[in-house]
N, C-alpha and C positions, 0 to 999 in steps of 0.2 A: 148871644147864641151859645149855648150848653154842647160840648160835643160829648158822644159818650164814648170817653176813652176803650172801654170794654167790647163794647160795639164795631167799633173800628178795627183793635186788634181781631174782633174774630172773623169780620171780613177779609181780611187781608189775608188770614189763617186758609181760609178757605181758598181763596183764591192763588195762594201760593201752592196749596193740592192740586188745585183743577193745572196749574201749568205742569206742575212734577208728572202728573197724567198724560197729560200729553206729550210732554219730553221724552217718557215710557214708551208712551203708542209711536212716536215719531221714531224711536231710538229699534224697538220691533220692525216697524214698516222699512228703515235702514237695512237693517240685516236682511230683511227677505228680500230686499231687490237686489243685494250683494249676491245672496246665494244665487237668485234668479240671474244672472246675469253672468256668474262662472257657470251656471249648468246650459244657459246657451250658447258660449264660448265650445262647452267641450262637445256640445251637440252638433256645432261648427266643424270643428277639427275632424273627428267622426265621417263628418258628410264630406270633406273635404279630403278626408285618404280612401273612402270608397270609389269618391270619383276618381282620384288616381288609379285605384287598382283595375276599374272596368276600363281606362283609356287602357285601346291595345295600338301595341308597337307601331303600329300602321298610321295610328293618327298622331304619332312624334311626326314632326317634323325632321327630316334625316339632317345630321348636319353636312355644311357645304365639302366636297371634295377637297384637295387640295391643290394647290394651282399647280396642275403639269405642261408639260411640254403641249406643242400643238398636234401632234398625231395620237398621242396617250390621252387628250383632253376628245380628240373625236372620237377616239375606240370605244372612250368612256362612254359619251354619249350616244353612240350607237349601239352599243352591247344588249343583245337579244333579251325578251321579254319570256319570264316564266311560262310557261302554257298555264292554263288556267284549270286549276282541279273543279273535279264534278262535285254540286255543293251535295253534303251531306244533310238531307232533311229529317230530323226525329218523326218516328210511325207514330202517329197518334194514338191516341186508347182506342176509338173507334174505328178503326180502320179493317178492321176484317180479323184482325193480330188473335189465335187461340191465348185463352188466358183461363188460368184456373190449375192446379196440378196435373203433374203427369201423369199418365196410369202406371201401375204397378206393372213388370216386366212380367207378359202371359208363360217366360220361358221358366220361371223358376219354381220347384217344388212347390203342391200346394199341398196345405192341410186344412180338410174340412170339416165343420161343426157345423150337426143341423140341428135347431131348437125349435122344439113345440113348446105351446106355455097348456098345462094342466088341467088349465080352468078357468071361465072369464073373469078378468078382473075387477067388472062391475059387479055381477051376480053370483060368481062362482060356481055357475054351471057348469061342466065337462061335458056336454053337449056339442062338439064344437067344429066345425069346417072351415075346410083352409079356403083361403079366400084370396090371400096375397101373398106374397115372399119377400120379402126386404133382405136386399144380398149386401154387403161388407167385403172389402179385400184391404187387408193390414199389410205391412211388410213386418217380418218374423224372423226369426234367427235363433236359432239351435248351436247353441256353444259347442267348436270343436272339442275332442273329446282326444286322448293321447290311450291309444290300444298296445297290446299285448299283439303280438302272431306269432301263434304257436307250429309249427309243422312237425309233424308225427308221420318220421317214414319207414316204412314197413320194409324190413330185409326176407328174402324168401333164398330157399334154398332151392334148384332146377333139382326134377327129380331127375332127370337123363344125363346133366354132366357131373350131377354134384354140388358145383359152386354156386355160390353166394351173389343176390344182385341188391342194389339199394339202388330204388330211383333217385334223378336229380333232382335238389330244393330247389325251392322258388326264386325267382331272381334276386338278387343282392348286391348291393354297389361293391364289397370285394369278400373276402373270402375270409367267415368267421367275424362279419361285421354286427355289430350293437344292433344296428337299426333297416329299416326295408329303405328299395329305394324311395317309395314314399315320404316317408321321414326325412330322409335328407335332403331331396326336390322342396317341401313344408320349410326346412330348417334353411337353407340355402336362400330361399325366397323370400323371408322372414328380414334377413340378415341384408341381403345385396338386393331385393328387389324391395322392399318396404323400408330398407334402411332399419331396422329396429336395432337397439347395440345388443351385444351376444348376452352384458350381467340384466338386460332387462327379458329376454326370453330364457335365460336364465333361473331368474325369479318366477315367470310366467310360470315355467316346466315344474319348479316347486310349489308353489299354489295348488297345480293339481295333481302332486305327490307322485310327481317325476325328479327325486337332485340326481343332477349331473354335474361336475366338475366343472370349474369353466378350462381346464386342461384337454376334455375331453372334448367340449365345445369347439378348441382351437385343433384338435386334431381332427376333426369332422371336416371344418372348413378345409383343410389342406390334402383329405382325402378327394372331398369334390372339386379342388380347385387340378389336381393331377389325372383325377379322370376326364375332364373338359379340356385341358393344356392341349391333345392334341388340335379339338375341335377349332381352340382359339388358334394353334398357328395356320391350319389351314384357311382359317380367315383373315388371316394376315398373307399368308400366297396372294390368295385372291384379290387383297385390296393391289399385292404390288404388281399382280399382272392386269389390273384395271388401268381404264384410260384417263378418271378420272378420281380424287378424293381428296377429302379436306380433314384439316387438321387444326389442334388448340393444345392448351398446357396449361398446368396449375401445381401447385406445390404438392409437397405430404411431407408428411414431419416420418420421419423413420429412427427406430434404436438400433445403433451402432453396437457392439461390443467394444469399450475403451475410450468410446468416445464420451465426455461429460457433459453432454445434452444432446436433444434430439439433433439427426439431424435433417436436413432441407432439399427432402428431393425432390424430382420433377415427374408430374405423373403425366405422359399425351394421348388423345384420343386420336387416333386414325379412323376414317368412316368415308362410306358413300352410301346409294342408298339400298344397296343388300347387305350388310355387313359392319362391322364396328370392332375392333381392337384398342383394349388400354393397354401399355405399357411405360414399365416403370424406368427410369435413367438417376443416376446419383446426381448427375452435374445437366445443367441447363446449360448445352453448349453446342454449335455449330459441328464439332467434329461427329459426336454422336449423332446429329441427325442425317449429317455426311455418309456416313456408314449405314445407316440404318435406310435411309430410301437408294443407295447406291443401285439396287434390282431397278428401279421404280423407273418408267416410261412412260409419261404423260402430264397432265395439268393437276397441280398442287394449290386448293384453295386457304389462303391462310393469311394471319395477321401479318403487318407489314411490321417483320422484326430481322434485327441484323443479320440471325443465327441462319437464318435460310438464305441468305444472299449465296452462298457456298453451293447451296443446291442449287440454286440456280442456275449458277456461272459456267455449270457444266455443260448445261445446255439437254441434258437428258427431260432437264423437269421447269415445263412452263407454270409460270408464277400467275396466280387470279387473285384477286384482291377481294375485302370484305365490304363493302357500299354502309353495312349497316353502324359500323365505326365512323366511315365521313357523315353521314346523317348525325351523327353525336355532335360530331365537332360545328354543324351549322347549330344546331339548337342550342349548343355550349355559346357559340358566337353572339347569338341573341340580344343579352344581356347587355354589350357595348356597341353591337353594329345589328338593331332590330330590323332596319329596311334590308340593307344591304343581306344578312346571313337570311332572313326570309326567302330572298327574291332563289340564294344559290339552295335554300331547301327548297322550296320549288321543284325546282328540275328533277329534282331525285325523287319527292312525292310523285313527281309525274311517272315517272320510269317505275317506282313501286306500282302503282296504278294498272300500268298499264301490263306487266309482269305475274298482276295478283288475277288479271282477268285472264291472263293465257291458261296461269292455272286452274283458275276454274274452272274453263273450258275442258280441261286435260288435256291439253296439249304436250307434244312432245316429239322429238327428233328432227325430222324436216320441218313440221308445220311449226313445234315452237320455234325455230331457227327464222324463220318467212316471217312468222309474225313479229318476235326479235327485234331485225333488221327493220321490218316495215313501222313500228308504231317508238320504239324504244332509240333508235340508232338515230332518228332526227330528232329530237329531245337532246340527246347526249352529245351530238356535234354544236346546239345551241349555248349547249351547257359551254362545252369547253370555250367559245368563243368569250361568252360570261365570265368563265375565269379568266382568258388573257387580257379582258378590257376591266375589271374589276382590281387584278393582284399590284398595277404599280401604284392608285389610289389609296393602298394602305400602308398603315406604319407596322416595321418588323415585330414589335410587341403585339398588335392588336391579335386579340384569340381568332378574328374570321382570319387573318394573313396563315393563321396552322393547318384551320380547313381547307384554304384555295391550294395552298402549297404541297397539303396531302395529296388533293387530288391531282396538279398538275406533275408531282414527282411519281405519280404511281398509276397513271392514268391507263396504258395499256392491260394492266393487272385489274383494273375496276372496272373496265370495258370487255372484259375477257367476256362475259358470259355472256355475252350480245350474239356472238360468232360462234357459239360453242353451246348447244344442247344439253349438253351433260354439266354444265357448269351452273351452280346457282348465282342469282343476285346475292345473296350474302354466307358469310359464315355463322348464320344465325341459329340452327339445328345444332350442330357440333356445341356453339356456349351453351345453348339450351339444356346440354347432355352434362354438361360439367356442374349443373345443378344438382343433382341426385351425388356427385360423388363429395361437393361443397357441406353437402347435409348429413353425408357419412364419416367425412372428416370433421366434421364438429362434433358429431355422435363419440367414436372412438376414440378422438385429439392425435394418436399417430399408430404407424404399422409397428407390428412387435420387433420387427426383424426385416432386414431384405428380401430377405426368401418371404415373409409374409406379405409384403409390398407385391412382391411377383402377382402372387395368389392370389392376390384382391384385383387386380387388374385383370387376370384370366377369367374371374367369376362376374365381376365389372362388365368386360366385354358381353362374353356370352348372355346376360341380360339385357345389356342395351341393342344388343343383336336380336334379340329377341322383339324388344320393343319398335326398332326401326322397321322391323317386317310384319310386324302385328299380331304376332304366336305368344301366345299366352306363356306366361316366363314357368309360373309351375308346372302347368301340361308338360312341356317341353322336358322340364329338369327330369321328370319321373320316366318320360319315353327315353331319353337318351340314358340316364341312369342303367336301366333295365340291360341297354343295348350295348354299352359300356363296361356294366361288370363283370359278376359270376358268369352271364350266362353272352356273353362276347362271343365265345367260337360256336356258341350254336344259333346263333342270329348270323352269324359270319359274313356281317354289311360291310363294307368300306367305309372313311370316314366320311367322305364325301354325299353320304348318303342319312349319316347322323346329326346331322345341321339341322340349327334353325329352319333353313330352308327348304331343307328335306323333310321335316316334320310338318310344316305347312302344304307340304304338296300332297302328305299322305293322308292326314286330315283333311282333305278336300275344300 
């Protein structure tokens, strides 16, 4: 038998390809299941922390108490059960809900444009009858515009006595001043009520070939801030012959002369709900507040801080507490004690609840006291039970042991406004208020001067004054201006009569 060498090798040749091919395809189909198998690994993981994130708190299992005594072990277990809030159901689309934009407000200036078209635009006939109207309403805006006022006053000579008469000018914030009171009610409102900084109305004023100084800008400010001074202390009478008002604090960087940075003073809002006073203090301290509510007789809603234990202790000024700081510290609680700090927000969700429906109602004096008492006061005795059977279960560190402890150390002060009409559930309007001066103090970064600290505070006030009673801050700044300057003794009001509150009553 003959083999043919040649033959053989090329067989073999070939066959050595067909495996190397498929070693290839084998060595491809490898990788692809690799890949295929981390990207269903990471598809895993993925699905596996979504489902973490949708488990809420409720379906942890709480961990077990700690073994106490046997009366702390039954209080435990009998400590009262959250009331149960009303569920919140999303309105559907269809449910009746208007939807689509608002209308344009019918009270604002209108400007009309009526168009006929010429001629058809099929044919070009001018032949043509109205047949429909198709009406349009835009909102529009006509850029304020910075005026001149000229007054030209005519002197006459009396032919009978002789002498010489010149009527009086038009009102004026003081005497041989730049601008109308207009202008500086615009400028004032600009600055303290829209926050804008003085170099960016500044710039505005020159765009439309108005420069001012920014010197002259600062002496504006401190003309209007001395004409309202009185307005603002009589609002400060008032809060401290009030029976009730609340209070808060926040810094302001101020320039010292001599001193080689700013320095750190403390700006507080006094308010109830006719009226609001800022005032400025060098030092964040107990004595100055001493002295400053020493007039004051009645209930003081404020943060639980050392500085007012003083005022306190005198016994002139009852102490209410803020509810909407313990609320913090259960939801702060959460994150280590989710059943447990739920069960103590609870109680307080409830008491909002039931607090947010008096108001709607408009309740107030007797009736919200009745209702108070009736829906709120058994909520809040459950509560407290909750705390004395929950607080020996925790350890000193844990963040819900801060919450329980806040409320059990300051519990008459948090209850105040159960017994007490004039007192809110929290001091949450007052921070509310500290907002607008947070975003002016970022705007400016600090006061020029102490004296300019004063100023911002008087100007401060009388707008938020403004805002707590619902009078328009410029209306206001232009009436009282008028009533305030040049022409003061011929208005010849009292102050008590140039108030916010007084403007609103004369505006009807």
């Amino acid at each position: 038998m003959v083999v043919d060498v040649e033959e053989l090798r090329r067989e073999n040749a070939e066959q050595r390809a067909q495996i190397a091919e498929l070693l290839s395809t084998n060595t491809k189909l490898v990788v692809e299941i690799a890949k295929l198998n981390d990207r269903v690994a990471e598809l895993l993981a993925i699905a596996q922390r979504k489902q973490r994130k949708k488990t809420t708190p409720a379906d942890k299992k709480p961990e077990p108490p700690p073994v106490l005594e046997a009366d702390a072990q039954q209080a435990f277990d009998a400590r009262p059960q959250p009331p149960p809030l009303p569920d919140k159901t999303k309105t559907s689309k269809g449910s009746g809900r208007r939807t689509g934009r608002n209308a344009i407000p019918s009270h604002l200036e209108a400007e009309e444009h009526r168009l006929r078209p010429e001629g058809c635009e099929h044919c070009g006939s001018t032949n043509l009858a109205a047949a429909d109207e198709v009406v349009e309403e835009k909102l529009d805006v006509v850029k304020e515009h910075q005026r001149r006022r000229v007054v030209r006053r005519t002197t006459c000579r009396c032919r009978d006595c002789g002498r010489r008469t010149t009527p009086p000018s038009l009102p004026a914030p003081y005497a041989r001043s730049k601008m109308t009171c207009e202008w500086l009610a615009w400028f004032i409102h600009q600055k303290f009520g829209l926050l804008v900084p003085l170099d960016r109305i500044r710039r505005d004023l020159a765009e439309r070939g108005v420069p001012l100084a920014m010197g002259s800008l600062v002496s504006f400010v401190e003309r209007a801030a001395d004409l309202l001074a009185p307005i603002d202390g009589l609002h400060w009478k008032t809060l401290l012959s009030s029976p009730w008002m609340a209070t808060d604090g926040t810094g302001l960087k101020v320039l010292v002369p001599g001193l080689p940075a700013a320095h750190d003073g403390y700006v507080e809002l006094y308010r109830n709900a006719d009226c609001a006073v800022f005032q400025y203090a060098a030092h964040k301290g107990s004595d100055d507040v001493v002295a400053k509510l020493a007039p004051f007789r009645g209930t003081l809603t404020a943060d639980a801080e050392h500085r007012f234990n003083p005022v306190y202790a005198t016994g002139r000024v009852i102490e209410a507490g803020c509810n909407a700081h313990g609320r913090r510290k259960f939801r702060d609680a959460e994150a280590t004690q989710p059943v447990l700090a739920q069960e103590g927000g609870a109680f307080l969700a409830a008491m909002y609840v039931a607090e947010q429906e008096a108001q709607a109602s408009g309740l107030t004096g007797e009736a919200l006291l009745v209702h108070r008492r009736a829906h709120i006061r058994p909520i809040a005795d459950d509560f407290q039970r909750w705390l004395a059977a929950v607080e020996p279960t925790l350890l000193p560190s844990d963040p819900l042991t801060e919450a329980v402890r806040y409320y059990r150390n300051h519990w008459d002060a948090l209850t105040r406004f159960i017994d007490d009409p004039l007192v809110p559930i929290d001091n949450s309007p007052t921070e509310r208020e500290f907002q607008n001066l947070a975003k002016l103090r970022l705007n400016m970064l600090f006061a020029g001067s102490t004296e300019g600290a004063h100023r911002a505070c008087v100007l401060l006030g009388i707008v938020a004054t403004c805002r707590v009673i619902g009078v328009p801050v410029q209306a206001y700044l232009v009436w009282a201006f008028d009533r305030l300057g040049t022409h003061r003794e011929r208005f010849g009001l009292p102050l008590a009569e140039i108030t916010p509150a007084a403007f609103k009553v004369a505006r009807g």
